[in-house]
C-alpha positions, 0 to 999 in steps of 0.5 A: 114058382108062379103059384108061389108069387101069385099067392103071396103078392096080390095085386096092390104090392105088385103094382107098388113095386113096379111103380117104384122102379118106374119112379126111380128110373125117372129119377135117375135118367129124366132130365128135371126143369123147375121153372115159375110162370109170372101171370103168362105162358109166354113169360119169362121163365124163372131159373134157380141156381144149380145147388137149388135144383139139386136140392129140389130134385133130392126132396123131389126123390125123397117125397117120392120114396116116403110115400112108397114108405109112409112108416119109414121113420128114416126116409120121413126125417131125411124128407124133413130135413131136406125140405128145410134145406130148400125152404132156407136155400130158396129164401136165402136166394130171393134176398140175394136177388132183392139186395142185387135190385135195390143195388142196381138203382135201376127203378125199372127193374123194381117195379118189375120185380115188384109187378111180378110178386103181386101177380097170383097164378092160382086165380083165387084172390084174398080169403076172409076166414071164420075170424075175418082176417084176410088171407093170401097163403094159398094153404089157408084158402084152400082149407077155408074153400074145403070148408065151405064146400064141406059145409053145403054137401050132404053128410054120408050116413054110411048106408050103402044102396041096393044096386040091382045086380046087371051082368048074370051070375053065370057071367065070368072072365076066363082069360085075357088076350092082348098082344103087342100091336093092340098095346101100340094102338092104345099108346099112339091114341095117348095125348103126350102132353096130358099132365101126370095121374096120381100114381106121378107117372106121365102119360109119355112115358 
């Protein structure tokens, strides 16, 4: 059985599987917080409705899945749908907070309000693209930085170098030996509060 599984699955499909009970594992037991800072970490933080979290933390679930299954036409319409859902819900809570300040009458809470919309958390100010035109979305900046940087980097021309070969060909790994003390050891030298690699996973856990 084990000379089964080992020339069956290799070692790219057993890591996305195990990735795909970690992942849902943290969907189902980790509490999720969507919180916005406004320029401080000390700011105050800013709170969604319960339905708006629900729907984040669905579309949150459902991006996570397609990426395990980018060809599931399925799971790629129900994303769709849901990110549409929390686009609509999101705007429709934004102008529910704007009509409550213009209600109020209160000047110092607008200006606030206003102060609060013009800060940038990204650190990149306005853009002039190839056209001229200022841009302020945060994905149009990012292509035009991409661009640029694309622009002064040398091309690739496919060749690949002569590396001299170091370790002797005689050189093998036969076996690997860790035990549970050495893996705590390891754990304990982590940084908890080091943010998520690629795979989304945090250092934590």
């Amino acid at each position: 059985m084990e000379c089964f599984y080992v020339a069956k699955f290799n070692t790219e499909s057993i890591w996305i599987a195990f990735k795909k009970i970690i992942l849902d594992a943290i969907d189902m037991f980790l509490p999720v917080r969507y919180s916005v800072s406004h320029g401080s970490r000390r700011g105050p933080v800013k709170k969604y409705p319960s339905k708006i979290r629900k729907l984040m933390k669905r579309k949150l679930r459902l991006w996570r899945l397609h990426k395990l299954q980018p060809k599931n036409e399925i799971l790629l319409s129900r994303y769709r749908q849901t990110q549409a859902e929390c686009r609509q819900a999101l705007q429709q809570h934004e102008l529910l907070v704007e009509k409550q300040i213009l209600e109020s009458d209160d000047v110092g809470s607008f200006y606030k309000y206003v102060n609060k919309k013009m800060l940038r958390s990204s650190g990149v100010g306005t853009l002039v693209d190839d056209n001229g035109t200022l841009c302020d979305d945060n994905a149009v900046k990012a292509n035009i930085l991409n661009r640029y940087f694309a622009s002064v980097c040398p091309a690739d021309n496919g060749i690949l170098p002569n590396v001299a070969r170091v370790v002797p060909d005689s050189a093998s790994l036969e076996s690997i030996s860790f035990t549970a003390t050495k893996i705590m050891n390891v754990i304990k030298k982590i940084k908890p509060k080091t943010s998520c690699g690629p795979d989304g996973i945090p250092s934590l856990l």
